[in-house]
C-alpha positions in Angstrom: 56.4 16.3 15.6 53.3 16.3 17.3 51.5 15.1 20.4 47.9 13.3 19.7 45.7 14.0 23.1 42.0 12.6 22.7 39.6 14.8 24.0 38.0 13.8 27.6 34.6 11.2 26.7 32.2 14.2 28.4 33.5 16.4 25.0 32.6 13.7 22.3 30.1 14.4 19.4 27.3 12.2 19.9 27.3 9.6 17.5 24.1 8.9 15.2 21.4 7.2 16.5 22.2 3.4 15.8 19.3 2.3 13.8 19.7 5.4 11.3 23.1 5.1 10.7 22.7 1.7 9.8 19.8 2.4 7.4 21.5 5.1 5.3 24.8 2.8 5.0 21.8 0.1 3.7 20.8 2.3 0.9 24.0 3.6 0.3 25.6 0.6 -0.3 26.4 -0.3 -4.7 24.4 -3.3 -4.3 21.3 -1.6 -3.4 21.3 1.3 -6.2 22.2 -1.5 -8.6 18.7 -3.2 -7.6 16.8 0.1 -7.6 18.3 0.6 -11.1 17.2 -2.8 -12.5 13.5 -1.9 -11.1 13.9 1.8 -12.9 14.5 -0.4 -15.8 11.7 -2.7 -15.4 9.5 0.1 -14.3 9.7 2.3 -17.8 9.5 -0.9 -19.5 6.5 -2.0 -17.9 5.2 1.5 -18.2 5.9 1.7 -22.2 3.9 -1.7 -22.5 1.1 -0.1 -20.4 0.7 3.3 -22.5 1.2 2.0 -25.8 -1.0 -1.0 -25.7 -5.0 -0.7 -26.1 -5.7 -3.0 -23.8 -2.4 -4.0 -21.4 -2.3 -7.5 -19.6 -3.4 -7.7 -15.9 0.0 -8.7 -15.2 1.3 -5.7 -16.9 -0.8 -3.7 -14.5 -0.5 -5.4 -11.4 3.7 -5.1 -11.9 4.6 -1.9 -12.3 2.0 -1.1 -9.9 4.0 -3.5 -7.4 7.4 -2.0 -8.2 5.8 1.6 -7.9 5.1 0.4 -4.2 8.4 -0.3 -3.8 9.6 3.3 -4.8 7.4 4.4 -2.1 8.4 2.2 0.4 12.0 3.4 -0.5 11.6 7.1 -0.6 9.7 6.8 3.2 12.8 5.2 4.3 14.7 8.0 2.6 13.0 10.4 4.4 13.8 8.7 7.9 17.3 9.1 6.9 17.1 12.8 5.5 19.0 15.8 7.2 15.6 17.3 7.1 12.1 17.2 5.0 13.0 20.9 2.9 16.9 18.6 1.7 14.4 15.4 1.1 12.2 17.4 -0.7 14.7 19.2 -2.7 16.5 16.0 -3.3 13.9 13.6 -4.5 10.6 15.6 -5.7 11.0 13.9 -9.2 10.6 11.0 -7.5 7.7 11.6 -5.8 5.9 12.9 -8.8 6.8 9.8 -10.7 4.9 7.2 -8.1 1.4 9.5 -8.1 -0.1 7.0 -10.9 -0.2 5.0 -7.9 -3.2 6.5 -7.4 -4.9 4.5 -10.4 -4.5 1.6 -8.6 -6.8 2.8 -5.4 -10.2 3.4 -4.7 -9.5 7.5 -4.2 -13.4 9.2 -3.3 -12.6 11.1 -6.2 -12.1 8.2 -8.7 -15.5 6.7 -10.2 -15.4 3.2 -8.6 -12.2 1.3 -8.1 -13.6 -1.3 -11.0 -14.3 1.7 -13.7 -11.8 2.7 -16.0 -10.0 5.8 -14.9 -10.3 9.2 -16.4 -7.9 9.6 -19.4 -6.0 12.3 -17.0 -5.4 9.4 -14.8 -4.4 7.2 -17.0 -1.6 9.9 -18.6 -0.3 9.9 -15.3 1.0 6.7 -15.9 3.9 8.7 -18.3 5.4 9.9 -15.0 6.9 6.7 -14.1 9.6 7.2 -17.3 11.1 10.7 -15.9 12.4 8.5 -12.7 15.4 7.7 -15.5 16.9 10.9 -14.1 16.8 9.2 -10.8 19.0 5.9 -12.5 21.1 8.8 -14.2 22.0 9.8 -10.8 23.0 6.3 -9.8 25.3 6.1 -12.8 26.4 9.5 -12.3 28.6 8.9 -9.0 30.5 6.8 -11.6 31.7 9.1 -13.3 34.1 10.0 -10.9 36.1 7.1 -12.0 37.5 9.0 -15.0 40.8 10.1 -14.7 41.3 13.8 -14.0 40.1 16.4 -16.4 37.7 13.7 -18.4 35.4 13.5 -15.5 34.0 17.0 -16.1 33.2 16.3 -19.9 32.2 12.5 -19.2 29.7 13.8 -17.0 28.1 16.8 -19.0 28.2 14.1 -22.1 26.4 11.8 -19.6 23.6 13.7 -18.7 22.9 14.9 -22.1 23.2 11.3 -23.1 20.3 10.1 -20.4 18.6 13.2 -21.2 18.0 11.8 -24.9 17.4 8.9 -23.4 14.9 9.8 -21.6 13.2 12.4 -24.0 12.4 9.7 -27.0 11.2 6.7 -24.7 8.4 9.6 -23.2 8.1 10.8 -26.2 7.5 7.8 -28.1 4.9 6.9 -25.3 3.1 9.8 -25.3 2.7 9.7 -29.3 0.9 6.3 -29.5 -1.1 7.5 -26.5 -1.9 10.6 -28.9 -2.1 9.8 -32.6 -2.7 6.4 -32.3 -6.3 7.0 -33.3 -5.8 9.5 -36.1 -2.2 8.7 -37.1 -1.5 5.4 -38.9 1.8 6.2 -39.0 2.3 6.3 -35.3 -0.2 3.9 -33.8 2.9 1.4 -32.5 5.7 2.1 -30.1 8.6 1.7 -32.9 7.0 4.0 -34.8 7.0 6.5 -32.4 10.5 5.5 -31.2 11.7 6.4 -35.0 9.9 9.1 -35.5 11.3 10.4 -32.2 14.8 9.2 -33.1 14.8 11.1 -36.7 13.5 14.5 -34.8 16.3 14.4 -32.5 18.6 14.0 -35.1 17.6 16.4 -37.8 15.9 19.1 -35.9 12.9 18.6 -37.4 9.7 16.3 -37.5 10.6 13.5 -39.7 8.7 12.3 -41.5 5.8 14.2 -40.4 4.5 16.4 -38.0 1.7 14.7 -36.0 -1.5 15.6 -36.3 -3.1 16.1 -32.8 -2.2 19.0 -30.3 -0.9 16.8 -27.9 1.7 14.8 -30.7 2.3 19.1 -31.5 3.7 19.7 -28.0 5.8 16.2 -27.9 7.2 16.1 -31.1 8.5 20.5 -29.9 9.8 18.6 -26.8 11.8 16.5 -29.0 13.3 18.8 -31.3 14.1 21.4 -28.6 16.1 17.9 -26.7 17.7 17.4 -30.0 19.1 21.2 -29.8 19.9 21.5 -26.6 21.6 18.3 -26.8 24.1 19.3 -29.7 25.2 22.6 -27.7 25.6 20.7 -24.6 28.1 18.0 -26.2 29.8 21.2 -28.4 30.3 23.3 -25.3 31.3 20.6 -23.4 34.3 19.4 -25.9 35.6 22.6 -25.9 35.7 23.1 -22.1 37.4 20.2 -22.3 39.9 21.0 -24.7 40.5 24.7 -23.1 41.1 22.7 -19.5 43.5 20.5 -20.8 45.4 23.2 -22.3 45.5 25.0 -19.3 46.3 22.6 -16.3 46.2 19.4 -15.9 44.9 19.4 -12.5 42.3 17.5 -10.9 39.2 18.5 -11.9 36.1 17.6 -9.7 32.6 18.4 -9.4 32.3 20.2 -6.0 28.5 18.7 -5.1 29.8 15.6 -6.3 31.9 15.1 -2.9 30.5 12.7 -0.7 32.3 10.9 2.1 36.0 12.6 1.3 38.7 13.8 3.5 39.2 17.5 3.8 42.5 19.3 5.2 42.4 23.0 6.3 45.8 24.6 5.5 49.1 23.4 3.4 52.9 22.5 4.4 55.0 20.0 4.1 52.5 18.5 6.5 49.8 18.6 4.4 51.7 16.0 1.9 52.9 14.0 4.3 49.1 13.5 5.5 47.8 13.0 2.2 50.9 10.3 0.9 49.8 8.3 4.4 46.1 8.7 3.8 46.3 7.1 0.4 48.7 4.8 1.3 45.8 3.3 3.9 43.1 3.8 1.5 44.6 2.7 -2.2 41.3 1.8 -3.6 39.5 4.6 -2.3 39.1 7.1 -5.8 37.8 9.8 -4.2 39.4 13.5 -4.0 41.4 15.2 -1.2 40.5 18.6 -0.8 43.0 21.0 0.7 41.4 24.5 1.5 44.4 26.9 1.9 45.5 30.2 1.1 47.5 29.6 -1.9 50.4 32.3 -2.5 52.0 31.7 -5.8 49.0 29.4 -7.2 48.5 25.9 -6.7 51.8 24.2 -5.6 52.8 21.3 -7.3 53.0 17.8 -5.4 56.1 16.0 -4.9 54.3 12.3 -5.0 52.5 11.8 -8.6 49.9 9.4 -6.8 49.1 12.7 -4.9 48.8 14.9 -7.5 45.6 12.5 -9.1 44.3 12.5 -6.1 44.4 16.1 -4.6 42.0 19.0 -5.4 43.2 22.5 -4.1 40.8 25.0 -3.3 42.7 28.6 -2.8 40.3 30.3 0.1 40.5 31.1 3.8 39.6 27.6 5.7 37.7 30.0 8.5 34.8 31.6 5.6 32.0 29.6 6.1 31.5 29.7 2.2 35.0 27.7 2.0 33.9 25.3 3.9 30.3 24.7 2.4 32.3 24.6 -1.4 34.7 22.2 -0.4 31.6 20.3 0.8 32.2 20.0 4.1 28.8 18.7 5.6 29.1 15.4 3.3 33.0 15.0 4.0 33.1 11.6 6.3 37.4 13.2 8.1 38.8 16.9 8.7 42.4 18.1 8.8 42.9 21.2 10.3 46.4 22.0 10.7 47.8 25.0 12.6 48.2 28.2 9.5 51.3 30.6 10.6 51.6 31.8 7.6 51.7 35.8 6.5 53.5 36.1 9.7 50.5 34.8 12.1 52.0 34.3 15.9 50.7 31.1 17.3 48.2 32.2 19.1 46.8 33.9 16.5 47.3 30.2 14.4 45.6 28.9 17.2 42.4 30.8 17.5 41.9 30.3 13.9 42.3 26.7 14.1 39.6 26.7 17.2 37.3 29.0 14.8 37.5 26.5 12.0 37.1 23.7 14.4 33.7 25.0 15.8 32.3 26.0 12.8 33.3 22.1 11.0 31.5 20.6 14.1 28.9 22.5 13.6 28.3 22.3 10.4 29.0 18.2 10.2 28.7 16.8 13.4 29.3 13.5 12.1 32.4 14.2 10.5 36.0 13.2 12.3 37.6 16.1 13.1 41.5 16.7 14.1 43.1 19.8 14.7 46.6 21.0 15.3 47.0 23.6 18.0 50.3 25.5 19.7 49.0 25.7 23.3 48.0 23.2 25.1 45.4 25.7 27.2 44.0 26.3 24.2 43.0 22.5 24.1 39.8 23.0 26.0 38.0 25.0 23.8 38.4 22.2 21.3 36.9 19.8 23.4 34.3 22.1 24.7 33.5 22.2 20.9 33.5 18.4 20.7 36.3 18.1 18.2 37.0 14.6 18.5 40.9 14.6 18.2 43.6 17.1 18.5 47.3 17.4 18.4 49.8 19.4 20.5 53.0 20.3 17.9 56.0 20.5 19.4 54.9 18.6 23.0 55.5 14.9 21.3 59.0 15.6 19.6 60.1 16.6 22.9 58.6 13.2 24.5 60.6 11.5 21.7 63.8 13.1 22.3 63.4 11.8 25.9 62.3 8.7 25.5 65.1 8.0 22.8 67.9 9.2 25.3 66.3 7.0 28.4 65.9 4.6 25.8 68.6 3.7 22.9 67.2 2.4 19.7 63.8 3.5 20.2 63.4 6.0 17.5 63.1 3.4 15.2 60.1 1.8 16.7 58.6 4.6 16.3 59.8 5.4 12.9 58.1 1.9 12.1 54.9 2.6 13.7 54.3 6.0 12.2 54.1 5.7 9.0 52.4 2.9 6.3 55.5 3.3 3.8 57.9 -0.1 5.4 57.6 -1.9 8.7 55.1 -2.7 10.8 52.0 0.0 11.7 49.2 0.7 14.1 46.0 -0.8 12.5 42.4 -1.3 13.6 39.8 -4.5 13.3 36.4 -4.9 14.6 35.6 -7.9 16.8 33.1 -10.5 15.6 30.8 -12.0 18.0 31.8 -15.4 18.7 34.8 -13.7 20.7 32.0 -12.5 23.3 32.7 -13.4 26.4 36.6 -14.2 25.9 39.1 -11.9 27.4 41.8 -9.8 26.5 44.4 -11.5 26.7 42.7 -14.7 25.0 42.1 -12.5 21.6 45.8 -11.1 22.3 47.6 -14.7 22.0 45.0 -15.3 19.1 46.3 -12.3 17.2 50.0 -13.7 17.6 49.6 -17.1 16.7 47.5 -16.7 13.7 48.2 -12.8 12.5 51.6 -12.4 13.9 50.4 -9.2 15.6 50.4 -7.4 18.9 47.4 -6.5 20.4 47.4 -3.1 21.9 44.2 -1.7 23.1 40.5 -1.9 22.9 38.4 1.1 21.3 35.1 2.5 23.6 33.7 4.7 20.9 36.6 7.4 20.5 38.3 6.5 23.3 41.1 3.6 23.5 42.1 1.7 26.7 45.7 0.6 26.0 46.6 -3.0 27.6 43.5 -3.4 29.7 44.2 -5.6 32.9 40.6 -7.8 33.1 38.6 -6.8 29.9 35.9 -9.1 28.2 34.5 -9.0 25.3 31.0 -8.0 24.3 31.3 -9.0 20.4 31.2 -5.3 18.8 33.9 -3.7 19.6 37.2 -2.8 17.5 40.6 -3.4 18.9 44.0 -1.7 17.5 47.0 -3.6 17.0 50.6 -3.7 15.6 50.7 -6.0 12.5 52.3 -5.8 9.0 49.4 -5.3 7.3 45.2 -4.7 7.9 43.9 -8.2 9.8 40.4 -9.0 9.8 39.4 -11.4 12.2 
């Protein structure tokens, strides 16, 4: 057993500024990339209509004009939100290429008169809005991690040669009407194009002929090369697949697919108890658990089958910074680190690397929750100098239960009840809504009796938690922990 001791307040991580915090959980949230995917949607529609009509409605015009404003609205917000301009950059320059025929729609010094019909490379610009499909691919493509164990891999390579299809016949059949329409009868409507675009794919081959000007040359090469690349993609992919599921039948994740995920930093018996109590809190959270450890013996099998579908094992040191970056450590929302005696490490030795892993996770992450097991307590300061935000003395609170239970008789199995999720009553947490500003402690404490049948314990102040306050009143933001059955929600 092990003694919990949060770090002083001075040795906190800062937490992210307010405002921007709130903002990226705004555009991260399903509802939001749902919307942006029905105005991707609308957008290549829209677009389609514009390119392949001689003379497209006003309203035509005006609308994907308007939802191209949107975009831009939406990627300057993404930037506020960004690590940094080079990740923004990196992340979105599709996007930003798809929203330049913008430009069509304002009087630019080097366009002749905002009421003249812009140049033909202007107007071709327009076919940049239909590549921001890759953008709703990568919406879709966080779904993928819904599959159950080795299918995800192969679901998403069959996905993103799927939108790539996708997306090369709706350009292509743009940019053909936009091209032969004048010298092709065949291909002077959009489901012409779409056909002929279809049949190339298909067959390899221009079908059921080649067009005739050097711009349909180019597309209809686009096509074919799509059609080929898309049939090795699918073949390779089925046989990865096959060759993983005779070999192990493992979890299988993407590693940049992580986002949000807990990692632990070692293995033990610990480490299973951690991850049973984990998912037991979080049963419809999906994603992985990653457990960076030096595996002897290869990757040991998990007693709990809900474990083993949930667990991905990556065999490396925890202290190599490239360990750390694989198992995608900057985007991982909790840390682990439990003390590592193995190969016959003394614990002190445990101890520093469990303060070199610490530093480095903070520093890396600084958003990221971070708990860490240590030997010593002396060795506790470094931690917080480091701003770890948690860590745990093993050995210090066994001993503090064996006292207690001999001052005490029976009260082993309070706290057999209150440490763990699996029967009884636990330790849970609630945010308090505003119309309990004002009101005092013990006010929301008879409250949570009478209607929730719990016991208040303490108030939260950021990472800090004041157990059984004397005169405390609420200011309508804060979260309070409790003892209760199960989560309560006021």
């Amino acid at each position: 057993m092990s003694e919990i001791g949060p770090a002083p307040a001075i040795a906190r991580a800062p937490p992210p500024p307010a405002r921007r915090g709130g903002l990226q959980r705004f555009l991260g949230r399903p509802a939001v990339e749902t919307a942006l995917g029905g105005l991707i949607i609308t957008s290549v529609a829209l677009t389609v209509m514009e390119t392949t009509t001689t003379s497209p409605s006003p309203l035509v015009v005006y609308g994907v004009h308007f939802i191209s404003a949107i975009f831009v609205l939406e990627l300057f917000l993404r930037l506020r939100v960004a690590p940094s301009r080079k990740s923004f950059f990196r992340e979105y320059w599709l996007d930003i290429l798809s929203v330049l025929p913008l430009l069509a729609a304002l009087d630019l010094p080097f366009i002749a008169g905002a009421s003249a019909t812009p140049p033909q490379w202007l107007a071709a610009l327009a076919l940049l809005r239909i590549f921001r499909l890759f953008r709703l691919l990568k919406i879709a493509r966080h779904r993928v991690l819904m599959f159950p164990r080795v299918l995800r891999k192969g679901a998403r390579e069959v996905f993103f040669a799927s939108g790539l299809v996708m997306l090369a016949i709706v350009f292509a059949s743009s940019a053909l009407v936009m091209f032969e329409r004048e010298s092709n009868p065949t291909m002077r409507t959009f489901p012409q194009a779409f056909w002929f675009s279809v049949y190339s794919v298909v067959a390899a081959e221009p079908i059921p002929g080649p067009p005739q000007t050097l711009g349909g040359h180019v597309v209809a090469v686009l096509v074919i090369l799509t059609g080929l690349f898309t049939f090795a993609t699918v073949v390779g992919t089925i046989s990865a697949l096959v060759s993983d599921r005779i070999r192990s039948g493992d979890l299988i994740v993407e590693w940049e697919d992580l986002k949000e995920h807990l990692v632990v930093c070692g293995f033990s018996r610990k480490a299973e108890i951690i991850v049973r109590e984990y998912i037991a809190a979080y049963p419809d959270d999906d994603r992985p658990i990653v457990i960076v450890a030096e595996l002897e013996g290869g990757v040991p099998q998990l007693r709990d089958p809900t474990s083993r579908t949930r667990v991905q094992f990556l065999n490396d040191d925890f202290t190599k910074l490239e360990a750390l970056e694989k198992a995608g450590i900057r985007r991982a929302a909790r840390c682990i680190i439990l003390s590592d005696t193995s190969k016959g490490r003394k614990e002190r030795d445990a101890d520093a690397r469990t303060v070199l892993a610490a530093l480095t996770i903070e520093r890396l992450n600084p958003r990221i929750y971070t708990v860490a097991e240590i030997h010593r307590r002396e060795h506790a300061h470094h931690l917080e100098m480091g701003k770890v935000n948690d860590y745990v003395v093993s050995g210090e609170q066994s001993a503090f239960l064996l006292a207690q239970s001999a001052i005490t008789r029976g009260v082993m199995s309070v706290f057999s009840s209150l440490l763990t999720r699996e029967h009884g009553n636990r330790f849970s947490r609630c945010s308090v809504t505003h119309k309990w500003k004002g009101k005092s402690f013990l006010d929301l404490m008879v409250h949570m009796k009478k209607e929730h049948n719990a016991l208040l314990v303490g108030v939260a102040e950021e990472e800090r938690i004041m157990v059984n306050p004397t005169e405390y009143v609420f200011q309508g933001d804060e979260d309070v922990v409790l003892i209760a059955a199960g989560d309560v929600k006021l």
